[in-house]
DRENDREN-741187 format. One line per 3 residues: number of its first residue (from 1); their letters; for each residue x, y, z of N, C-alpha, C. Coordinates in pm, 1 decimal. Layout:
N
NUM) a) X/Y/Z/X/Y/Z/X/Y/Z; ...
//
This chain:
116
1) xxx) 1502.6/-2513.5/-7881.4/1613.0/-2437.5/-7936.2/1558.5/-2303.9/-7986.0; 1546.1/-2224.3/-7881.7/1516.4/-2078.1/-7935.2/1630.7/-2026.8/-8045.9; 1585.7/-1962.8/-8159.2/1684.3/-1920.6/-8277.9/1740.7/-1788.8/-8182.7
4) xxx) 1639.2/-1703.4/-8146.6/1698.6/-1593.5/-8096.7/1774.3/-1618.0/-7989.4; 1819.6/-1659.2/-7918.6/1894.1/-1703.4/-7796.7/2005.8/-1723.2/-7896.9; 2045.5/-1714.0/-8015.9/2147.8/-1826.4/-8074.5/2210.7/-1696.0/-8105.2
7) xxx) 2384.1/-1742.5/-8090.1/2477.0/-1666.5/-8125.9/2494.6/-1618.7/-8270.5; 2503.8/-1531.7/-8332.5/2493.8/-1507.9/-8482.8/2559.9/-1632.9/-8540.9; 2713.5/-1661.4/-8513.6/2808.6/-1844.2/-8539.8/2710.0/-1973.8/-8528.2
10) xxx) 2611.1/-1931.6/-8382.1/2530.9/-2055.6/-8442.6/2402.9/-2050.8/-8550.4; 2366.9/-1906.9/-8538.0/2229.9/-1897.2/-8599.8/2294.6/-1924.4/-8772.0; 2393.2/-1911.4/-8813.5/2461.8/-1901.2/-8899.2/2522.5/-2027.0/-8982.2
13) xxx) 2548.2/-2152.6/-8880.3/2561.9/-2265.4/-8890.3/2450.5/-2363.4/-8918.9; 2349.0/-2305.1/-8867.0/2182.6/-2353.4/-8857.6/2160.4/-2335.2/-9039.3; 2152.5/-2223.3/-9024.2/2087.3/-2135.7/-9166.8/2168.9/-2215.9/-9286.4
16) xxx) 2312.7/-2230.2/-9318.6/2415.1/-2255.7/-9403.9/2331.7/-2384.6/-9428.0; 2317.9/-2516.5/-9335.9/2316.0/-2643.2/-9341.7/2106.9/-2580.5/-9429.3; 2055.2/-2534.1/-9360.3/1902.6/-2542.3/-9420.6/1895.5/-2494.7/-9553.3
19) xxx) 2007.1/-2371.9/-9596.5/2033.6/-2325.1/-9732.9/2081.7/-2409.8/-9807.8; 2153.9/-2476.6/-9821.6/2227.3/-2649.7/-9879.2/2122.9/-2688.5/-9966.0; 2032.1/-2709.0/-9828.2/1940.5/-2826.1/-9883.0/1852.1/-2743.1/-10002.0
22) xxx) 1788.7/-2625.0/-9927.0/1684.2/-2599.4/-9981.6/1735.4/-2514.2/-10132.0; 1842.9/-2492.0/-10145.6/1926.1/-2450.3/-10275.2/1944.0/-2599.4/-10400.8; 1987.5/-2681.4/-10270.4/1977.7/-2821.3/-10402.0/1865.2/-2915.3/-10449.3
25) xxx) 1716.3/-2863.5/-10308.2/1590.4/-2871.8/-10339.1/1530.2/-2772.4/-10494.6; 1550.8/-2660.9/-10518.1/1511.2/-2554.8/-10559.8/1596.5/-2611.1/-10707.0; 1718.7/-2683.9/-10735.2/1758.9/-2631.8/-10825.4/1714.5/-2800.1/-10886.1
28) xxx) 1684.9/-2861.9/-10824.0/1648.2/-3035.3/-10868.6/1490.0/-2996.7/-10901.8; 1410.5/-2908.3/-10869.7/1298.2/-2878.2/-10844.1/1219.3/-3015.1/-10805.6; 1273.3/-3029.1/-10653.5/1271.7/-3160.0/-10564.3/1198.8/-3045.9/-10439.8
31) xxx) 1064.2/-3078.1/-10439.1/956.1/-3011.6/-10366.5/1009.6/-3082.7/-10206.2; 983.7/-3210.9/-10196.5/1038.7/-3238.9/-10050.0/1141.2/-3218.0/-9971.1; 1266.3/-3154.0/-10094.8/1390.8/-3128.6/-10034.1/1399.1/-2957.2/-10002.1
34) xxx) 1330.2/-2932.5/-10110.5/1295.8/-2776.7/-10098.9/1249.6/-2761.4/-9977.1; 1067.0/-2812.8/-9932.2/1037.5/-2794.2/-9840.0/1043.1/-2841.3/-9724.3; 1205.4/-2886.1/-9696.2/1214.2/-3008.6/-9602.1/1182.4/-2910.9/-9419.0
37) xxx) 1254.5/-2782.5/-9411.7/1245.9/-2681.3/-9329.9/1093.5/-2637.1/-9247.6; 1027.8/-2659.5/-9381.6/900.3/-2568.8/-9328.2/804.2/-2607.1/-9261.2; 726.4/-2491.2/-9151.5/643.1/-2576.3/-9074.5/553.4/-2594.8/-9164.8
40) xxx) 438.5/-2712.2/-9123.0/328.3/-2772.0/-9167.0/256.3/-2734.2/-9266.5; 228.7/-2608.7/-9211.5/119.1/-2523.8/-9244.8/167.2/-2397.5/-9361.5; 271.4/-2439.5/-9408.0/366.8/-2338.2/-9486.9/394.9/-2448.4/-9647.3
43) xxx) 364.9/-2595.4/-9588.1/410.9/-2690.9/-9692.6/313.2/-2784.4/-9766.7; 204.0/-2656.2/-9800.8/87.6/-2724.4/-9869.6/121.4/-2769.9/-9935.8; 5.3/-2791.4/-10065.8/-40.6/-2791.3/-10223.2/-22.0/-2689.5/-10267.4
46) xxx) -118.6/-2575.7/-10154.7/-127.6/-2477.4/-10290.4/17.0/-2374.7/-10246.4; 110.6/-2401.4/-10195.5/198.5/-2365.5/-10159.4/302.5/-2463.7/-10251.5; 337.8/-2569.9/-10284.9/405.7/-2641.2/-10360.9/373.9/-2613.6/-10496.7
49) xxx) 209.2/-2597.6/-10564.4/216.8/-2506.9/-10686.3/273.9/-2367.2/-10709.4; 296.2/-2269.5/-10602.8/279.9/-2184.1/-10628.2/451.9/-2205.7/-10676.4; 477.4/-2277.0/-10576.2/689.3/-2283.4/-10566.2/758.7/-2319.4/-10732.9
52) xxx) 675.0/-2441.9/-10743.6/641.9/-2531.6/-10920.5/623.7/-2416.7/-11019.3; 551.0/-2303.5/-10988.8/519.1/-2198.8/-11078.7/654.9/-2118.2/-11134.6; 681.3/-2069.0/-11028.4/788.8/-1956.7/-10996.5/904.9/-2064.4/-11064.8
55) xxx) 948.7/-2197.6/-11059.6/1089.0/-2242.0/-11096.4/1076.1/-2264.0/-11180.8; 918.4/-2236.3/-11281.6/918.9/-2249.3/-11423.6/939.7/-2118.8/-11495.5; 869.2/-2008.5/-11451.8/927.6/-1869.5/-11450.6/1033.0/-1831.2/-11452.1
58) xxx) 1073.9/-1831.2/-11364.5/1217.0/-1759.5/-11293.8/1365.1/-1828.9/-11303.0; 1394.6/-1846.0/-11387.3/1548.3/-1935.0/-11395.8/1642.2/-1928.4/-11280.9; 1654.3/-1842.4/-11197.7/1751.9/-1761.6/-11112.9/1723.4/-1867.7/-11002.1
61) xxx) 1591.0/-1931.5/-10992.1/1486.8/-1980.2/-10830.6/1590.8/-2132.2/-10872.2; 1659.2/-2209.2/-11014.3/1678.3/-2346.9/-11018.9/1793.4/-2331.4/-11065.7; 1880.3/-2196.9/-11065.4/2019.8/-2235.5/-11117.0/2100.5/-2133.3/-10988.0
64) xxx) 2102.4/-2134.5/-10861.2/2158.6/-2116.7/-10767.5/2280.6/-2210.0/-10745.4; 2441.4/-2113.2/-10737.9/2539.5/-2186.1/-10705.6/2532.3/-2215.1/-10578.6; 2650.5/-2321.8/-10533.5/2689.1/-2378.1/-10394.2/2742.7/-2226.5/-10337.4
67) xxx) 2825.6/-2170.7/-10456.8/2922.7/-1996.5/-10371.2/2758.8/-1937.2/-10303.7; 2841.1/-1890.3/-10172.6/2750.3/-1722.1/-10145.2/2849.5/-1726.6/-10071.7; 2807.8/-1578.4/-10039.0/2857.6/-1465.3/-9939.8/2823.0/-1431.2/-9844.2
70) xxx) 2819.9/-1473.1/-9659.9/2729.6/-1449.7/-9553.7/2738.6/-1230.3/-9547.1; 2632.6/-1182.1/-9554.4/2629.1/-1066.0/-9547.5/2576.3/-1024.6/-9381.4; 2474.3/-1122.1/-9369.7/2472.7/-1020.9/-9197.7/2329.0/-1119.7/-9139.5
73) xxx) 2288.9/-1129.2/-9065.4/2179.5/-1145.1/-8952.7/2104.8/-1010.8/-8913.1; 1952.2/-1020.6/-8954.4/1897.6/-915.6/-8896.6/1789.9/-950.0/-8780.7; 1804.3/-981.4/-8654.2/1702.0/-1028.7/-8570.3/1573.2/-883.4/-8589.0
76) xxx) 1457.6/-972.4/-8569.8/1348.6/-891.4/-8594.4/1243.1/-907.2/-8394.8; 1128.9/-932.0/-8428.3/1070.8/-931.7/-8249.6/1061.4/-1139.7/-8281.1; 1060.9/-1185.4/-8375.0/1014.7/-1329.9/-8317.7/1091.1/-1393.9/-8427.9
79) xxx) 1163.4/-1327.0/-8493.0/1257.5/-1471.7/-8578.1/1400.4/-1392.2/-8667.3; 1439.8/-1445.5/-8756.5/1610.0/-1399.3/-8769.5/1597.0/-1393.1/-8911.5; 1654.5/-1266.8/-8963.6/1653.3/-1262.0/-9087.5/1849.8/-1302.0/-9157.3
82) xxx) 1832.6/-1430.2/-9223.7/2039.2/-1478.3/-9250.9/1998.6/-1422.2/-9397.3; 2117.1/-1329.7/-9477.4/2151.9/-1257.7/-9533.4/2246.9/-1317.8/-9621.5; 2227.4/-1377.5/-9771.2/2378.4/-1396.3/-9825.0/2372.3/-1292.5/-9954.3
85) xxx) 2478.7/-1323.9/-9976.6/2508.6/-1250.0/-10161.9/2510.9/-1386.8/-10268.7; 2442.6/-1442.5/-10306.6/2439.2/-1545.7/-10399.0/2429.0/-1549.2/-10553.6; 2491.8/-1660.4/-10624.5/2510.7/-1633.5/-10760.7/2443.2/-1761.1/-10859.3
88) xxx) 2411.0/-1747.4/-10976.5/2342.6/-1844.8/-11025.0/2393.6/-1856.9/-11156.7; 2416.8/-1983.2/-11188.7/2442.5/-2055.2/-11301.0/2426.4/-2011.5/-11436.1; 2282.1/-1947.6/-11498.0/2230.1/-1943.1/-11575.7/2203.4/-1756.5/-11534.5
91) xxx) 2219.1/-1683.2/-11456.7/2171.8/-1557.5/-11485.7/2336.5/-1480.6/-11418.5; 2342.2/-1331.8/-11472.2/2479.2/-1279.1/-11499.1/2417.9/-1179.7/-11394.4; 2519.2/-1164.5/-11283.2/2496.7/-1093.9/-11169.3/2528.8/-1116.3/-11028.8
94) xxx) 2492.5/-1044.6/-10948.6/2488.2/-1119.9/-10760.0/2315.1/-1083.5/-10709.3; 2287.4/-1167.6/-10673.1/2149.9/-1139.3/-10584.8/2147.8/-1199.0/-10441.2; 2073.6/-1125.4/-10370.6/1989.8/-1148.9/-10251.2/1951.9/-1262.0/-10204.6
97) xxx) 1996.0/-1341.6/-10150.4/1937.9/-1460.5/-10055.3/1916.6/-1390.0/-9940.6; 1775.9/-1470.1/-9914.6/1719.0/-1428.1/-9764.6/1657.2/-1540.3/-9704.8; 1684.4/-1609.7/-9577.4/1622.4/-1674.2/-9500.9/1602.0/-1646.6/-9407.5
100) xxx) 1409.3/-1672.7/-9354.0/1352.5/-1615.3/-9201.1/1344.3/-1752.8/-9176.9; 1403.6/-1744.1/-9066.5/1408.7/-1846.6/-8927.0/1331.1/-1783.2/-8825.3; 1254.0/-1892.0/-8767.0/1164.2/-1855.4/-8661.9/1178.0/-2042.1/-8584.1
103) xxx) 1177.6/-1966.0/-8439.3/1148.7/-2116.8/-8363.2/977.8/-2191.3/-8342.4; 970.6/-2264.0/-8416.6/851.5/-2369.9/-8371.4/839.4/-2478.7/-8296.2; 769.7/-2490.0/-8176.3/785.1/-2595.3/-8121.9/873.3/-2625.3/-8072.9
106) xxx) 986.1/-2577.5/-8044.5/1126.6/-2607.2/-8017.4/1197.2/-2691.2/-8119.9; 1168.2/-2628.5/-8267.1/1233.7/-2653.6/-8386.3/1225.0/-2537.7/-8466.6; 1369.9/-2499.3/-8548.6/1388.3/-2397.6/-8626.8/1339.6/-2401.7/-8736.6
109) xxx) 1247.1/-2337.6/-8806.8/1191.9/-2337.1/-8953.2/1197.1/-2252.9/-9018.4; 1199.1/-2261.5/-9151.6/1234.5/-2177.2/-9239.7/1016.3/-2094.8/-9240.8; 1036.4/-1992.3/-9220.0/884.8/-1942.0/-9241.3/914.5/-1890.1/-9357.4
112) xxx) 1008.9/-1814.9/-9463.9/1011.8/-1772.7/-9549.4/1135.8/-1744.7/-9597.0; 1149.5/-1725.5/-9741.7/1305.3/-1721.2/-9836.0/1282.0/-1673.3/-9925.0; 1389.9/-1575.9/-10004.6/1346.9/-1518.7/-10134.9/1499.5/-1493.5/-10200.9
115) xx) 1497.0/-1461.3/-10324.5/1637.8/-1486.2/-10399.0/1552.8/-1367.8/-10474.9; 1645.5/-1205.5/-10469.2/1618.1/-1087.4/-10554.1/1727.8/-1035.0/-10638.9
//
């Protein structure tokens, strides 16, 4: 399942269902649900501390609502950047959801995400 071959509706349908999880991973600060997406090599230790760090830091990373806003798809040369407007529980504002999708193996993975 190449991502880029995928219609923005599907790349979009893909992304929604992996954001779910990894939003109700992030806010349980439930490391396996968080990192259920990622390839292998993305879902260390020292990659699960670093995640553990930041949701002790950052309030915004564990109080993400179910609402967003799809803002856009930016295809890049090897994976898809899905775009929302998202809001959080505990902080007063709208921020940045970002998920990179890239195809592995003939499976879609999250290589990277950030909430600004």
């Amino acid at each position: 399942m190449e991502i880029l071959a995928k219609s923005d509706s599907e790349i979009l349908q893909i992304a929604e269902s992996m954001w779910d999880d990894i939003v109700k991973g992030a806010n349980e600060k439930n490391w396996a649900l968080f990192s259920k997406y990622m390839p292998a090599e993305g879902a260390t230790d020292e990659a699960r501390k670093d995640v553990e760090k930041q949701w002790q830091q950052v309030p915004v990373l564990t109080s993400l609502t179910t609402k967003r806003e799809f803002v856009g798809i930016l295809r890049r040369r090897d994976s898809v950047l899905v775009l929302w407007k998202q809001w959080s529980t505990k902080e007063e504002g709208e921020f940045l959801a970002m998920l990179n999708l890239q195809t592995i193996n003939s499976e879609v993975k999250s290589i990277g995400m950030s909430v600004n």
